[in-house]
C-alpha positions as CSV (number, residue, x, y, z in Angstrom):
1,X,130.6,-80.6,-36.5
2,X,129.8,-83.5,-33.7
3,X,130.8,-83.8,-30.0
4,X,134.0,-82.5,-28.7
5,X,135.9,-85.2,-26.2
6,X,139.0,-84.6,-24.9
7,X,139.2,-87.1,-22.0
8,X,139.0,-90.9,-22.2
9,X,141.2,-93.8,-21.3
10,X,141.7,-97.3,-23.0
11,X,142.7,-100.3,-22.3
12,X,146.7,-99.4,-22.4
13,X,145.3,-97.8,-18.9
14,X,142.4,-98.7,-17.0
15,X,139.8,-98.6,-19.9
16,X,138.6,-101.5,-21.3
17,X,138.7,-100.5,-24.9
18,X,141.9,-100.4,-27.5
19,X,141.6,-97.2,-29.4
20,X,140.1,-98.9,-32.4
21,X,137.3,-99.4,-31.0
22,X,137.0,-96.2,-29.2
23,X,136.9,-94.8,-32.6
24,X,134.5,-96.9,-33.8
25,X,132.2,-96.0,-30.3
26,X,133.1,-92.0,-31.3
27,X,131.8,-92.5,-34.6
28,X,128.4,-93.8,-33.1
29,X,127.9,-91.3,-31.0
30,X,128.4,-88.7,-33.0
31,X,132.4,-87.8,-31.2
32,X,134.7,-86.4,-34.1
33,X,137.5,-84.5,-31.9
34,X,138.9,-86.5,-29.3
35,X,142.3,-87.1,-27.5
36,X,142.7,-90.1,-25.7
37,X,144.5,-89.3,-22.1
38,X,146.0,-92.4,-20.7
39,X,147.3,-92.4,-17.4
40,X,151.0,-91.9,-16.8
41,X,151.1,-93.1,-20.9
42,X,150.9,-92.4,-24.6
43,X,151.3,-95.9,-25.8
44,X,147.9,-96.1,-27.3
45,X,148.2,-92.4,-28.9
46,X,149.7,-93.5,-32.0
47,X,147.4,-96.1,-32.7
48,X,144.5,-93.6,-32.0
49,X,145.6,-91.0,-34.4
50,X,146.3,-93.8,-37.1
51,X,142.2,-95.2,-35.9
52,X,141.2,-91.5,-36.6
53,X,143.0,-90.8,-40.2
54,X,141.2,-94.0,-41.7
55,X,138.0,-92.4,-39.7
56,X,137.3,-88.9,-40.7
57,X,138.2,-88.1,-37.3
58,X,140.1,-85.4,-35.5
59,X,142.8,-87.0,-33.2
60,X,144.8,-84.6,-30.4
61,X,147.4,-86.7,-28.7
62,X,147.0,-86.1,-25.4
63,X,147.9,-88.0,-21.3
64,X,146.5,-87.4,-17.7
65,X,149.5,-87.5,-15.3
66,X,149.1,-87.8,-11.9
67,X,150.5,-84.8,-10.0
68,X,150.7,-83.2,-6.5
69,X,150.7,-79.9,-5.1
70,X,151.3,-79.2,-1.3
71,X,148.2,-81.6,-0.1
72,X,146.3,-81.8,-2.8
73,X,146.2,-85.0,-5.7
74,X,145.6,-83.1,-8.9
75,X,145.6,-84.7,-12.6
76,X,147.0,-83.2,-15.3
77,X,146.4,-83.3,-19.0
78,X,148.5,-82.7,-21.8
79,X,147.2,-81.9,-24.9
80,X,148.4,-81.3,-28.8
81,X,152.7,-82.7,-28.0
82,X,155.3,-84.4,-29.9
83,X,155.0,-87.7,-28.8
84,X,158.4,-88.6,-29.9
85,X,159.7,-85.5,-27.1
86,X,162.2,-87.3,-25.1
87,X,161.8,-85.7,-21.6
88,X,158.3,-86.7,-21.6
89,X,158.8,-90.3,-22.6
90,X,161.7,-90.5,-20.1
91,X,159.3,-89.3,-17.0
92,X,156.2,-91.3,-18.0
93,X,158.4,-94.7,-18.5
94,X,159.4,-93.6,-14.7
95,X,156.2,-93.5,-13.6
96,X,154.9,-96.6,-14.7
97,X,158.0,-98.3,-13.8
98,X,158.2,-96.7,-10.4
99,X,154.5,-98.4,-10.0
100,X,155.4,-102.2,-10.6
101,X,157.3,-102.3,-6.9
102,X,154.0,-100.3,-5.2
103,X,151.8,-103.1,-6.9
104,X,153.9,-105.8,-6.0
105,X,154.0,-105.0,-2.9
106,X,150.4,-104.0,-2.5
107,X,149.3,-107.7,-3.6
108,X,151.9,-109.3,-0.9
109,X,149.8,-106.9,1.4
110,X,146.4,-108.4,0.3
111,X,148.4,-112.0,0.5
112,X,149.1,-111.7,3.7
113,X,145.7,-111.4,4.7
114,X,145.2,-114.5,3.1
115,X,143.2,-112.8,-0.1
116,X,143.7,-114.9,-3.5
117,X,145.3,-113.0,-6.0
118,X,148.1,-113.9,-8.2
119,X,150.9,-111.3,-9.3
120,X,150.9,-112.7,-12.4
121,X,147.6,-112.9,-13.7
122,X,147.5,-109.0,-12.6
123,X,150.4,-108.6,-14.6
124,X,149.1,-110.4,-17.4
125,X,147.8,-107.1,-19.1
126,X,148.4,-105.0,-21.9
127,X,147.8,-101.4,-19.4
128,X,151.1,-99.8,-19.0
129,X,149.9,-98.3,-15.9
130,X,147.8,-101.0,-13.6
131,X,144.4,-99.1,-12.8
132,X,142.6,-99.8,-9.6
133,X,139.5,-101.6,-11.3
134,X,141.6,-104.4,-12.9
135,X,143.3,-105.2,-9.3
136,X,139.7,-104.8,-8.3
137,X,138.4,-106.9,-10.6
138,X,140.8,-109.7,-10.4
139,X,139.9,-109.6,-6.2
140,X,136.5,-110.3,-6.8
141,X,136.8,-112.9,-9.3
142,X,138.9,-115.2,-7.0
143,X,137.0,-114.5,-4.0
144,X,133.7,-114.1,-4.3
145,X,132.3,-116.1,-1.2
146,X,134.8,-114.0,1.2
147,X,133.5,-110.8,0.2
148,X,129.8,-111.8,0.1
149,X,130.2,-112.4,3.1
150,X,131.9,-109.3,4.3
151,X,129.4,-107.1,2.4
152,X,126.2,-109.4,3.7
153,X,125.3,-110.0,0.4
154,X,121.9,-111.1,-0.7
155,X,120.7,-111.9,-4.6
156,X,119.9,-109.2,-6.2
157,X,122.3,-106.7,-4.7
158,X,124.5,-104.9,-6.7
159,X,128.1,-105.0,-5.6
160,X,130.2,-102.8,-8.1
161,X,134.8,-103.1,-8.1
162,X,134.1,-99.6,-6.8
163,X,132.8,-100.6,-3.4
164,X,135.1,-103.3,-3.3
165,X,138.3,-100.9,-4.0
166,X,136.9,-98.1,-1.0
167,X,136.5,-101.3,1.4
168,X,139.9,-103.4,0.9
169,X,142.7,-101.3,-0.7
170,X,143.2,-98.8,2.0
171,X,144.3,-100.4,5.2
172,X,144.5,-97.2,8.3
173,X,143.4,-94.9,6.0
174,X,146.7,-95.5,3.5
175,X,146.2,-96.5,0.0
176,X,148.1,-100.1,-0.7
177,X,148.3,-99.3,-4.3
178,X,148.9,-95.5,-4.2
179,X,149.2,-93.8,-7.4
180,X,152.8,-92.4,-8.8
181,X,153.0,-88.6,-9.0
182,X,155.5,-85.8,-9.8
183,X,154.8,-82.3,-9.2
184,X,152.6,-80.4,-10.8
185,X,155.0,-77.1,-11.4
186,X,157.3,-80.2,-13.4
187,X,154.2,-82.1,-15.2
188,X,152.9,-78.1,-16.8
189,X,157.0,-77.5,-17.9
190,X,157.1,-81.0,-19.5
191,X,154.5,-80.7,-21.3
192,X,154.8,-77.2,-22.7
193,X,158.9,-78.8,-23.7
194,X,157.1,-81.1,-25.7
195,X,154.7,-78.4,-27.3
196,X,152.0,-78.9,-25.8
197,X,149.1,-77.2,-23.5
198,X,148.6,-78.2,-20.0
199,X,145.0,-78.6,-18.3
200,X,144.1,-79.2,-15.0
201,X,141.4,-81.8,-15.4
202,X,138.2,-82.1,-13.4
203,X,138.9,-79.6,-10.9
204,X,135.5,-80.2,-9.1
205,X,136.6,-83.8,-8.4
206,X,139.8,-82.5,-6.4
207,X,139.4,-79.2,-4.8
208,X,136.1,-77.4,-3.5
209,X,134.8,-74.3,-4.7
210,X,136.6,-71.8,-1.8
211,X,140.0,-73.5,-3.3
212,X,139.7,-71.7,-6.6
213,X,143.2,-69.7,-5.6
214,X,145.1,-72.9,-6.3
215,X,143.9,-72.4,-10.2
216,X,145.5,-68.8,-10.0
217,X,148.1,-70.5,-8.2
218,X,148.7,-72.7,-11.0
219,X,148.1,-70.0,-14.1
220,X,151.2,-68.3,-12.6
221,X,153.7,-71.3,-13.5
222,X,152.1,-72.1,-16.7
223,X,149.1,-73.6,-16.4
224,X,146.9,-73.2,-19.9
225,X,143.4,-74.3,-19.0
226,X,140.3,-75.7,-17.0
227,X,138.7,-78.6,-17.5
228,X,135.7,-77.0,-16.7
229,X,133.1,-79.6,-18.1
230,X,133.3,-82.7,-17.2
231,X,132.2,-86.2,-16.4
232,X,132.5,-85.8,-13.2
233,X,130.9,-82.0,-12.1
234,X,127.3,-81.7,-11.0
235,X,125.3,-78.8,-13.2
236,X,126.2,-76.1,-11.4
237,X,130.1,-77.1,-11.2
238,X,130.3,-77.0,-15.0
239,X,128.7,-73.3,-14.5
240,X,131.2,-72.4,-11.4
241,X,134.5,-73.9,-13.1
242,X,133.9,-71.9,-16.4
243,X,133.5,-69.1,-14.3
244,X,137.1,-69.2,-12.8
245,X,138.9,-69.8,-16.1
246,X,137.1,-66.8,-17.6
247,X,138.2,-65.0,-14.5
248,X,141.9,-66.3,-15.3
249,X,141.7,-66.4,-18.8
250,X,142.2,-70.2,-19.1
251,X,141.1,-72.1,-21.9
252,X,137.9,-74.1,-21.2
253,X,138.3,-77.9,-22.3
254,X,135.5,-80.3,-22.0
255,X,136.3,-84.1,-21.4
256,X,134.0,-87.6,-20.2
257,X,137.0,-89.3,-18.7
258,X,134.8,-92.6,-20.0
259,X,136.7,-96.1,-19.3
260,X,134.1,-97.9,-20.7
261,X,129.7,-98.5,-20.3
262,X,128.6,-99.7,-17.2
263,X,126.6,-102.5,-16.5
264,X,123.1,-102.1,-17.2
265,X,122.4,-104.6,-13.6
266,X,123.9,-101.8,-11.7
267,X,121.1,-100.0,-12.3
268,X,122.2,-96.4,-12.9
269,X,120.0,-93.8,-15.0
270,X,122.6,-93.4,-17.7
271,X,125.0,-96.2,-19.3
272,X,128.2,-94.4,-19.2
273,X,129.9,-91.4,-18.6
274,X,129.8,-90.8,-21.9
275,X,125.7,-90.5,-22.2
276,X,126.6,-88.0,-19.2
277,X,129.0,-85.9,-20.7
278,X,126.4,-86.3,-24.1
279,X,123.9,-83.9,-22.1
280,X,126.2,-81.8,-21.2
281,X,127.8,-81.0,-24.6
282,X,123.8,-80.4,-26.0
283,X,122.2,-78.8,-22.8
284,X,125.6,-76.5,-22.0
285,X,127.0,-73.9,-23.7
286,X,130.5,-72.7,-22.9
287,X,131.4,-69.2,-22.9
């Protein structure tokens, strides 16, 4: 049996790949059970399952929706549902519709302050749900000189979209392109209408170790497991996180949340999350 991933994106979100050729990257790297979890979409589920038949591979159809609790920004996945469920279509069309105004507006915003960037060349996109890094993306592409400047660039310094999204899409400490959400207590009961399990992903990206009690929180309205190992947790969060669904009888999931490889200019260690989350599955063993 090969690698277990059940967390990536494509490009009918902010990946850059259509599921055919994530399938194609799986079956390289030795990935035979994998769900791809847009955001706030299943648009490219059905082609990924199709992908997977023709490739020997094990398809889940799975989403990450953006959720809130109280304070707290929280992403949810649903796993193993009916796609054709109509409750869930109806809320994640909502979402991604709700969003179109918020980026509209966002790039008016940018606009204003005299940035170049064209609505409809963002638009021009196959994501149902506009990412960050594409708006990113098209900011740095049309104006390069301006934010050389601002950064004090020299040749040979790596500037990533990252840096550029932290520095120019949150204006007073407000986000100009904030995310769409529903509640979490709604996101678990949609998901379990459409027969599916709900997972709280990457809980080390969102909430600190002493904030464990929102997990329990969470167990007692439904919630069915812990993404526990992940992309995005140190070593010892993949050890912690296991530790608290064992504690709460969650299931433990393990997902990459890979978009796509990074630059090999940028300089980093490891090509993608993927290579990351490759350690992990061989040096890691869940309990």
């Amino acid at each position: 049996m090969g690698l277990i991933d059940l967390h990536f994106h494509s490009y009918y979100s902010d990946g850059i790949y259509s599921p055919a050729e994530l399938a194609e990257r799986a079956l390289k790297t030795d990935r035979t059970v994998l769900s791809l979890t847009d955001h706030n979409g299943i648009s490219g589920v059905a082609e990924m399952i199709s992908e997977g038949k023709r490739r020997g591979l094990r398809i889940i159809s799975g989403v990450e929706i953006y959720t809130q609790l109280q304070e707290h920004n929280l992403h949810l996945l649903g796993y193993n549902f009916d796609l054709q469920n109509k409750q869930l279509n109806e809320q994640l069309v909502k979402l991604q519709q709700e969003r179109i105004p918020i980026i509209k507006q966002g790039i008016k915003t940018l606009q204003a302050d005299n940035w170049l960037i064209n609505e409809a060349e963002v638009f021009k996109t196959i994501s149902v749900y506009i990412g960050l890094g594409h708006l990113g993306g098209l900011l740095k592409k049309h104006n390069w000189s301006r934010i050389k400047q601002d950064f004090a660039w020299q040749e040979g310094r790596i500037l990533t979209v990252t840096e550029i999204i932290g520095r120019y899409f949150f204006q007073q400490g407000k986000a100009i392109f904030p995310e769409t959400f529903i509640p979490i207590r709604q996101a678990i009961k949609l998901i379990h209408q459409a027969g599916g399990i709900a997972v709280l992903a990457h809980p080390g990206q969102h909430l600190s170790w002493k904030e464990w009690p929102i997990v329990a929180q969470l167990k007692k309205v439904g919630l069915d497991g812990l993404e526990a190992i992940s992309g995005h947790h140190r070593w010892e969060d993949q050890e912690y996180w296991q530790k608290i669904a064992r504690q709460l009888d969650l299931l433990i999931t393990a997902g990459s949340d890979f978009h796509g490889e990074l630059p090999a200019k940028w300089g980093f260690p490891l090509n993608s999350q993927w290579d990351y989350f490759k350690i992990l599955s061989e040096k890691i063993k869940i309990r």
